[in-house]
KEPA-499356 format. One line per field, with one value per residue (C-alpha): residue in three letters; x, y, z. Coordinates in nm, 3 decimals. Each point is the difference from the previous one (the first is absolute). Example, Ala and Ser with C-alpha at 12.3 -4.5 7.8 and 13.67 -1.06 7.14 Angstrom:
# KEPA-499356
res: ala|ser
u: 1.230|0.137
v: -0.450|0.344
w: 0.780|-0.066
//
This chain:
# KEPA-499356
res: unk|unk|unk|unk|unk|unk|unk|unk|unk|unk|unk|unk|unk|unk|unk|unk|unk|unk|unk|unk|unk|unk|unk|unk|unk|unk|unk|unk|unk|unk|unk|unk|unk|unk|unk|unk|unk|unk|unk|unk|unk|unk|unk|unk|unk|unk|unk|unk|unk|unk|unk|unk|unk|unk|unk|unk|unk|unk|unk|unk|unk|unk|unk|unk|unk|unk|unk|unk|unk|unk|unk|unk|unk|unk|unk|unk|unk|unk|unk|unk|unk|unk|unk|unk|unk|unk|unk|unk|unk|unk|unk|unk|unk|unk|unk|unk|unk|unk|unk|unk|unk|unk|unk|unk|unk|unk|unk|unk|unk|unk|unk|unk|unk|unk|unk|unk|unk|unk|unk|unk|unk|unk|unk|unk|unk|unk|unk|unk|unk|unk|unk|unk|unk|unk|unk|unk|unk|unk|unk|unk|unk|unk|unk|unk|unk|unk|unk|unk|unk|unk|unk|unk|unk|unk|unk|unk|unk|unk|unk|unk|unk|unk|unk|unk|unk|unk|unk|unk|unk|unk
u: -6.713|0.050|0.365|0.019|-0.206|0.189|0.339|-0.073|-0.008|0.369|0.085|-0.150|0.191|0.306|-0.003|-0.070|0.315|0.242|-0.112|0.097|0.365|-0.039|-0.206|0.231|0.267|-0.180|-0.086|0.346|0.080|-0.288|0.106|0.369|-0.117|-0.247|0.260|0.261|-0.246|-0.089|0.364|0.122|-0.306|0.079|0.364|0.022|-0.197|-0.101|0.253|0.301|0.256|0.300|0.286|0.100|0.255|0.149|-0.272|-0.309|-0.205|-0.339|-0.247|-0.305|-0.248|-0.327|-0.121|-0.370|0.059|0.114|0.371|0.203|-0.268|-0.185|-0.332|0.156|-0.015|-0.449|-0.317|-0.002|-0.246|0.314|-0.032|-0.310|0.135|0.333|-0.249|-0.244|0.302|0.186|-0.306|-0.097|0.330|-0.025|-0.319|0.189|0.230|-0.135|-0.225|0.351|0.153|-0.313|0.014|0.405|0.069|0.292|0.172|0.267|0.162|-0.284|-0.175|0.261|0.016|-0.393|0.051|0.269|-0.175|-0.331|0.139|0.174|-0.331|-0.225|0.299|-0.022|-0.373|0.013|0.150|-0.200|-0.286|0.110|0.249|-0.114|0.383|0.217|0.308|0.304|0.367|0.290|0.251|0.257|0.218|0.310|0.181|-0.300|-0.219|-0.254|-0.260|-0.343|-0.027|-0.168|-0.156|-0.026|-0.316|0.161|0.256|-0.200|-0.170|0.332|0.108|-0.348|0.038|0.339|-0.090|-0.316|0.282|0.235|-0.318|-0.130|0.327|0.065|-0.347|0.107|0.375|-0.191
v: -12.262|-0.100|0.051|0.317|0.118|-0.110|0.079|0.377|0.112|-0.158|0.167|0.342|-0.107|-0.102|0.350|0.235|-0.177|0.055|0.376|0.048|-0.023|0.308|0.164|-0.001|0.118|0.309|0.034|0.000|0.294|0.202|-0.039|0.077|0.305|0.131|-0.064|0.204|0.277|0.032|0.000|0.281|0.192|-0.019|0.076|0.279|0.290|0.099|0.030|-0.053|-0.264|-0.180|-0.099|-0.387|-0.011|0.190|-0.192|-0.045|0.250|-0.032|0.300|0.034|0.112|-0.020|-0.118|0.069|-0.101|-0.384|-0.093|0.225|0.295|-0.059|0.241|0.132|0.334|-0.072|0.122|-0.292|-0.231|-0.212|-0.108|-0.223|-0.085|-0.189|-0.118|-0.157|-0.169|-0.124|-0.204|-0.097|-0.143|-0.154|-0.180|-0.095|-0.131|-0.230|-0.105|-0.096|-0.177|-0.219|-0.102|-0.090|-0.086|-0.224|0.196|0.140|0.254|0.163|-0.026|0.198|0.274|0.030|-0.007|0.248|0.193|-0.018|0.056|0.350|0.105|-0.048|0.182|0.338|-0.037|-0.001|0.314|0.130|-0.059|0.098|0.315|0.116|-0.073|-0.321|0.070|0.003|-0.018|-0.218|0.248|-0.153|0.233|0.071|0.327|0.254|-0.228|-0.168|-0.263|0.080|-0.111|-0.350|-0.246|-0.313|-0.090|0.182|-0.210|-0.354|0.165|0.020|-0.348|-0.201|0.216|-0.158|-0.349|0.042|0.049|-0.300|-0.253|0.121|0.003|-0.363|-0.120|0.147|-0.214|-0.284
w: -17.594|0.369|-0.054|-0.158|0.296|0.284|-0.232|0.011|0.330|0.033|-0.351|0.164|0.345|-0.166|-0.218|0.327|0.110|-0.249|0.020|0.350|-0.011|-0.291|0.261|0.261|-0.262|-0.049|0.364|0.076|-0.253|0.138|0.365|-0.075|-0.177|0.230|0.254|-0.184|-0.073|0.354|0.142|-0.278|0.091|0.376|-0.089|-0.227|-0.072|-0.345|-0.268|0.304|-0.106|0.125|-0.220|0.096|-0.270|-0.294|-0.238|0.243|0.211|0.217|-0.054|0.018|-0.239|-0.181|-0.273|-0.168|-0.297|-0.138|-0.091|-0.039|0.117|-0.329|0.033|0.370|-0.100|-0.052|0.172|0.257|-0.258|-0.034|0.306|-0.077|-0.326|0.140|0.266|-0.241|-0.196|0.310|0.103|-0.379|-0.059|0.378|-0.117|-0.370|0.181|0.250|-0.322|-0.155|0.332|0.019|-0.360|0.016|0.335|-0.090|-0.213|0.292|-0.179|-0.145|0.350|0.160|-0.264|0.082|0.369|0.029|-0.245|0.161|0.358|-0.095|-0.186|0.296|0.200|-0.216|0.003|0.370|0.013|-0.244|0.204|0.332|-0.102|-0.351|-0.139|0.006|0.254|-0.174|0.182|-0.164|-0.193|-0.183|-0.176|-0.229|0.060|0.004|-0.238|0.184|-0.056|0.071|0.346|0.086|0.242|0.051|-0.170|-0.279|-0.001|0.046|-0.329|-0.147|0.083|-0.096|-0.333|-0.043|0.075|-0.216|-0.262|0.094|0.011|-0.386|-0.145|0.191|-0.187|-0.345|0.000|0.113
//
């Protein structure tokens, strides 16, 4: 018994541990797209944008809805909604990057995930709509404009992809 006792606090040590480097991962994506957010805001007014190339513009605009403006066009309850499932899925995931520390590739997916969550929330909170400004276009068809938590999103979700079908041909 006096081993399992003095084992645990190093097992609970040892698993705080191998969370921080996830942490930091998401730390990084929110500062980079706070960052970004503030400079486009500082930069641009509302709906202005600047063509960098024939395939990529900055503007700026708002979003109230989720991706893609899903519910945008709603009484403002939305809002709280997107809120409420940013920091559930937050909480999920640090659940997730405590219980599979070592697995790198999911880990990152989480992070990056987690990091551009908290990032829209943080808007959410502060401005009542996430700040939208990366246009990337073809001719006059454009994609619904992004940011960088939106893209962090995209990424995790892609690596979330690569690690399960790397477990299934195992």
């Amino acid at each position: 018994m006096a081993t399992k006792k003095s084992s645990f606090p190093m097992n609970k040590t040892a698993s705080r541990s191998s969370l921080v480097p996830w942490l930091g991962i998401a730390a990084i994506v929110i500062l980079l797209d706070q960052l970004s957010k503030i400079t486009i805001t500082r930069l641009f007014s509302y709906g202005e944008s600047k063509a960098l190339s024939s395939f990529f513009n900055l503007v700026l605009v708002y979003n109230k809805g989720a991706a893609f403006s899903f519910l945008a066009a709603e009484s403002g309850w939305q809002r709280y909604f997107f809120t409420a499932i940013g920091i559930g899925a937050a909480i999920f995931i640090i659940y997730l990057l405590r219980r599979h520390a070592g697995q790198r590739l999911f880990c990152w997916a989480l992070a990056l995930i987690m990091g551009g969550a908290i990032g829209n929330v943080i808007d959410r909170a502060l401005y009542g709509h996430v700040i939208d400004f990366l246009d990337f276009h073809v001719n006059n068809w454009h994609w619904p404009a992004f940011n960088i938590a939106d893209s962090a999103i995209c990424i995790g979700a892609a690596l979330f992809i690569v690690d399960e079908l790397r477990r299934v041909g195992k």
